[in-house]
N, C-alpha and C positions, 0 to 999 in steps of 0.2 A: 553621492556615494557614501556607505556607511563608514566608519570609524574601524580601521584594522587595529587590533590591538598587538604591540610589538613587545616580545619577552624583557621582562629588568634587569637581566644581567644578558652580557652575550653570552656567558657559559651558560645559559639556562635553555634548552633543549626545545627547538620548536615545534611540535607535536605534528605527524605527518598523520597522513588522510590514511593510512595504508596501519597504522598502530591502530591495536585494540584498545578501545576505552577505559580507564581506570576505572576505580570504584565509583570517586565523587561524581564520572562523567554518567555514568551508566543509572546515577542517582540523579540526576539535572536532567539525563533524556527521557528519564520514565515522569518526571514532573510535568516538562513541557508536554510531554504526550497527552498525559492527563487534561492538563490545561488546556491546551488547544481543542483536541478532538472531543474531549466528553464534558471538562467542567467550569468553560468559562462562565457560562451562565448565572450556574449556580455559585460561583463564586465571585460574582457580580464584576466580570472583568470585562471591558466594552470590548467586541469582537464583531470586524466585519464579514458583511455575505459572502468575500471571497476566503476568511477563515483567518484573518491577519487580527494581532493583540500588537498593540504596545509596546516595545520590548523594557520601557523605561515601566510600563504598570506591572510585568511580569517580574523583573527586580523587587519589586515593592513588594507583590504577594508572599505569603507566609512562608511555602512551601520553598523560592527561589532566592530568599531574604540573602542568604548567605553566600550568594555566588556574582559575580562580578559579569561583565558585557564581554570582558574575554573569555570567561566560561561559556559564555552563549557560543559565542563564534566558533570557538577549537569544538563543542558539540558539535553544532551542524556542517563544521566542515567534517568533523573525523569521522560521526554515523555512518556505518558500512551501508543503512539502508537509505542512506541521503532522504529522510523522514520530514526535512523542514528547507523551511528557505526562509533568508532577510532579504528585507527590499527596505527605501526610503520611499514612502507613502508620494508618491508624485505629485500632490496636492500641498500636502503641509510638511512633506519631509523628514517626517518622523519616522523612526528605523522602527522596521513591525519586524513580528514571523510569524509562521503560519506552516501546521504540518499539513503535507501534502496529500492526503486522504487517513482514512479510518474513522473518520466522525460520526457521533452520534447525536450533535446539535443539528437540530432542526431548523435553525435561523441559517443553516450554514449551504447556500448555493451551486449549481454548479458551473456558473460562472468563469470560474477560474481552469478551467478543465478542458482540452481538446475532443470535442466529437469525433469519434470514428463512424465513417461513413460507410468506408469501401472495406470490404474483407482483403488487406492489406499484408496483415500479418500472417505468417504460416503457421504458427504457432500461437493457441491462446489455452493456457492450461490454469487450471485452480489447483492446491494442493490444499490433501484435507490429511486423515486420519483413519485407520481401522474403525476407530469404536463406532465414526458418524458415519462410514459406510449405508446400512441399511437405512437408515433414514432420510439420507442424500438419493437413494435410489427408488425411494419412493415420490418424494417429497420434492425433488431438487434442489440444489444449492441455493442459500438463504443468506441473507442479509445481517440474517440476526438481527441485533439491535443498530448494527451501524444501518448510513446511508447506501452504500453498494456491498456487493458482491469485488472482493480481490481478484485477478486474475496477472499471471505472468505472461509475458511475452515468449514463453521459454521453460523449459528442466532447466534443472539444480546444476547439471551438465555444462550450460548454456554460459561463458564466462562473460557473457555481456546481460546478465539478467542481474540486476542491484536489488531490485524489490519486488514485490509482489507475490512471493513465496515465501512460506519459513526452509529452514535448511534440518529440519527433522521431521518432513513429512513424509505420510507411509502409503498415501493414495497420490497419481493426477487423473483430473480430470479432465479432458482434452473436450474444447467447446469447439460446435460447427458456429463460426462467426459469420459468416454468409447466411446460412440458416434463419439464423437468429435476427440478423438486420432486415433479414427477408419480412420477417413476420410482426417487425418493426419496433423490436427490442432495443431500448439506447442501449449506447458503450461509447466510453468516455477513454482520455488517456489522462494521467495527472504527469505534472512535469517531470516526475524522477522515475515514469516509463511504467506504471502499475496501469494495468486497464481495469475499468471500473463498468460496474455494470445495476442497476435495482432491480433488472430482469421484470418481470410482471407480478405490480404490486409484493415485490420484495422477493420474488422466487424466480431461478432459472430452473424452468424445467428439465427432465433429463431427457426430454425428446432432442434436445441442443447439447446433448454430450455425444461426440463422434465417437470416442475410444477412451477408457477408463482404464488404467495400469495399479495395478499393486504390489511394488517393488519390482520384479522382474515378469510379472504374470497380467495377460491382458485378462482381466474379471467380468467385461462386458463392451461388446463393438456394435453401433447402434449402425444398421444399415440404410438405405437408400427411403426404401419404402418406411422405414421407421420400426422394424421389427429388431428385434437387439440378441445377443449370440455367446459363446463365449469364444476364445479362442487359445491354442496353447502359446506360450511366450514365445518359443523357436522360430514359431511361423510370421514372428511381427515383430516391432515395437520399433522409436523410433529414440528409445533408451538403448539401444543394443547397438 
């Protein structure tokens, strides 16, 4: 088991999971993020297939030089988006961490990730943005530069949804996950509940979007046979 770090003084307040992040922390979580997901590589930090660093080489790096291993810990435990995990390396027992998707290292597996098999979930939405609208509707949901496609188990609504969505988004996109397994689409679960998906060669098509919402207005309900509609909000939504 790793090392709990216990505050210096008892007057010294011990940070609950349920606090928002101060500055320094919100400054150490956008580092590790960096680091894990996009720049271990390049920053010649040895990073396993299943996405785990170091934690003693991530101290040592430039950017995390000046924060301590109980900086790490009150991170990952306070992240509202529970982004990362510690483990001791069950081999050599060295404490690693590893965020739990968004990567855009290619070395990086998906090993670590539960396959979803069965269309399980009643819910599987993407949250995007006005502006990517039209280009989503053409094009479908993309990868971008990461490895998958993000998807929520859930709305913004939904008080058991940690991650997978931002909380300032202006579109969902509601996937048929049946569909989609049908046609032999993988979808992943990562452990803090994000379902993940690379769709086909990097794209989910919008033939696998059942019902699309914009703020309170369904903008497009794909039907049975695959022909797509609009609809007034009164008449639906499973935001209302």
């Amino acid at each position: 088991m790793f090392h709990i770090c216990v505050p210096n003084s008892v007057n010294q307040e011990i940070p609950s999971p349920y606090n928002s992040m101060n500055n320094e922390d919100t400054q150490l979580s956008k580092s590790l993020s960096w680091l894990l997901r996009h720049g271990a590589i390049k920053e010649r930090l040895k990073i396993s297939p299943e996405g785990y660093i170091s934690v003693q080489d991530i101290l040592q790096h430039r950017l995390c030089r000046k924060y301590t291993l109980c900086d790490i810990q009150r991170v990952v435990s306070t992240n509202d988006k529970q982004r990362f995990k510690l483990r001791n390396n069950p081999d050599t027992k060295v404490l690693e961490i590893k965020a739990h998707q968004g990567h855009t290292i290619s070395e990086i597996d998906d090993s670590g990730l539960t396959p979803i098999l069965e269309a399980k979930c009643k819910t599987v939405v993407h949250g995007t943005y006005n502006k990517w609208w039209p280009y989503i509707k053409i094009q479908g949901l993309s990868c971008m530069k990461r490895k998958h496609i993000h998807l929520a188990k859930g709305t913004l609504d939904d008080p058991n949804i940690i991650s997978g969505i931002r909380k300032d988004v202006e579109i969902y996109v509601f996937i048929d996950l049946a569909k989609a397994l049908t046609d032999g689409i993988k979808f992943y679960e990562s452990e803090n509940g994000v379902v993940l998906t690379a769709g086909n060669k990097g794209y989910l098509e919008s033939k696998y979007f059942s019902k699309v919402i914009q703020v309170d207005t369904v903008i497009m309900v794909i039907s049975e046979d695959g022909s797509s509609s609009t609809e007034d909000a009164a008449a639906r939504s499973p935001l209302l």
